[in-house]
C-alpha positions, 0 to 999 in steps of 0.5 A, spaced: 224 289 044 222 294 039 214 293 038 210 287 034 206 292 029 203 298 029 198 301 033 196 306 039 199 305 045 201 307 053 208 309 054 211 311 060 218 314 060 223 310 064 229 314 061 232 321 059 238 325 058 241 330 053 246 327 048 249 332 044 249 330 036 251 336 032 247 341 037 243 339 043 239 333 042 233 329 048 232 323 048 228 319 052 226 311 052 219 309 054 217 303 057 210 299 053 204 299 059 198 298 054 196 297 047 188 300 044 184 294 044 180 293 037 173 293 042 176 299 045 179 301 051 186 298 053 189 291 054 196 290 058 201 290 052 207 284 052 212 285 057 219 289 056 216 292 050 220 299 049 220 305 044 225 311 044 224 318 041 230 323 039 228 330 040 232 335 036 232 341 039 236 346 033 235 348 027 240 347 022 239 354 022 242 355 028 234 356 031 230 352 035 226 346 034 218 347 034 221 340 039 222 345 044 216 348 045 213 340 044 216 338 049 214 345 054 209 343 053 208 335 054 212 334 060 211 341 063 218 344 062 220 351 063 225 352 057 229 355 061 235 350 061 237 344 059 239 341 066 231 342 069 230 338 063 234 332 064 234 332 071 226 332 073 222 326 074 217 325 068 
């Protein structure tokens, strides 16, 4: 269920793999686990909230994606191939 409006949230990834779009692609399904609450701090979110994010890895140019170095960053990848990428347990 996409999310109920707009807002800053929790996510878990639960998800994950490489598709090929016209040049490698990561995409990733995460699952809602709580929601900023207006008094500050966080409150459970609604139950099977979900986002999905599309990592674009290339370049039209043929050059990678600051994507890349994103998602080294983010979920610790080395960079050095595609399947690390997919297989670790984020």
């Amino acid at each position: 269920m996409p999310l109920p409006k707009p807002g800053v949230y929790l996510a878990k990834p639960t998800a994950w793999g490489l598709v090929d779009c016209n040049g490698p692609t990561f995409d990733m399904q995460y699952a809602i686990t709580a929601e900023a609450s207006p008094e500050g701090g966080w409150m459970e979110a609604e139950p099977n909230l979900s986002i999905r994010r599309r990592w674009f890895l290339m370049k039209n140019d043929g050059t990678w994606a600051k994507a890349v170095d994103t998602l080294r960053h983010v979920l610790g990848w080395d960079g050095l191939d595609f399947q690390t990428l997919c297989e670790t347990d984020y």
